[in-house]
C-alpha positions in Angstrom: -119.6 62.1 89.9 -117.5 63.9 87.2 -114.9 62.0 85.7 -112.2 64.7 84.5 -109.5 63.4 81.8 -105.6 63.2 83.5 -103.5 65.2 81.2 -99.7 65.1 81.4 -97.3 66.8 79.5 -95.7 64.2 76.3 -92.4 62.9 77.2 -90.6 62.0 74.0 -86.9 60.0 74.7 -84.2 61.7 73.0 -83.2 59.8 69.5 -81.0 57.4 69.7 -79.4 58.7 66.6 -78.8 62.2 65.7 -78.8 62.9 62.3 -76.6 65.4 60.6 -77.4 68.2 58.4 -79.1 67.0 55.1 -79.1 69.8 53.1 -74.8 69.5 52.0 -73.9 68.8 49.1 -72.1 66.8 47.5 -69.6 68.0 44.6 -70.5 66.1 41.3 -68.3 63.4 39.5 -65.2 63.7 37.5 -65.9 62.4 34.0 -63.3 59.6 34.4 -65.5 58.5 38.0 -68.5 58.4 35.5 -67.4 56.0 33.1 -65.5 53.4 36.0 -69.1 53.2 37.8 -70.5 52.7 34.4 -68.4 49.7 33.7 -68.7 48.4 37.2 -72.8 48.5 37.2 -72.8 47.2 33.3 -70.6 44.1 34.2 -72.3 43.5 37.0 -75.7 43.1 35.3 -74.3 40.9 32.5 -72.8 38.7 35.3 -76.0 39.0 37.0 -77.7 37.3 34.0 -75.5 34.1 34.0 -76.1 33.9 38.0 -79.6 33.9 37.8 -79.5 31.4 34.8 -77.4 29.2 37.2 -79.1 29.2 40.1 -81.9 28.2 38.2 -80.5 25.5 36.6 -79.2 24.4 39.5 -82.6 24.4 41.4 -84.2 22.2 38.6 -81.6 19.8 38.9 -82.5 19.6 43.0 -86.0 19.4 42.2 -85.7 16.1 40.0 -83.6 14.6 42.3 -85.7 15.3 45.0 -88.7 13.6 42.9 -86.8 11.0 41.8 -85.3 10.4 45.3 -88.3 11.1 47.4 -90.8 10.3 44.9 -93.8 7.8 45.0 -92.1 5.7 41.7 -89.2 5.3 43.8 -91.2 3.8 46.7 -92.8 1.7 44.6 -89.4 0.1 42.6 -87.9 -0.9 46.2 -90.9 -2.3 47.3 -91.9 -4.8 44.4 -95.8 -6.3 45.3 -96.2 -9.9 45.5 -97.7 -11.6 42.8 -100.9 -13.8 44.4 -99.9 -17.7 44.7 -102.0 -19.2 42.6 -104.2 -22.1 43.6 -103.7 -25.8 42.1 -107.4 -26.8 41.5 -107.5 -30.6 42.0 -107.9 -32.5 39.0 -110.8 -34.7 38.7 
């Protein structure tokens, strides 16, 4: 017995988007659009600087309170161990 391949034609869907043409172009910037994106995109990174500094303040101040709060120390201050009562020996 001779076991012949199926072929069928590909059927590919049609894209669900359909891009336009890539090759325009665009006209360059006037000198005065140049220097506003320039001082948008600088101010932004200097502001970026004092956000990240933030944030990571902020997330070192979470992670002590979460050691202090959820911390084995803490467990052991609101649970104070019991001292052994000591014996009386009898006196002879």
């Amino acid at each position: 017995m001779i076991v012949e391949p199926i072929i069928a034609p590909i059927q590919q869907p049609e894209p669900a988007v359909h891009l336009t043409d890539t090759g325009a172009e665009r006209p360059a910037p006037s000198v005065e659009q140049e220097q506003v994106a320039d001082t948008v995109f600088t101010r932004e990174q200097t502001q970026l600087a004092a956000v990240v500094m933030g944030l990571q303040t902020g997330l070192a101040l979470a992670h002590y309170l979460a050691v202090e709060t959820f911390g084995d120390a803490a467990r052991e201050e609101e649970k104070p161990r019991r001292k052994p009562a000591l014996k009386e020996e009898p006196v002879r």
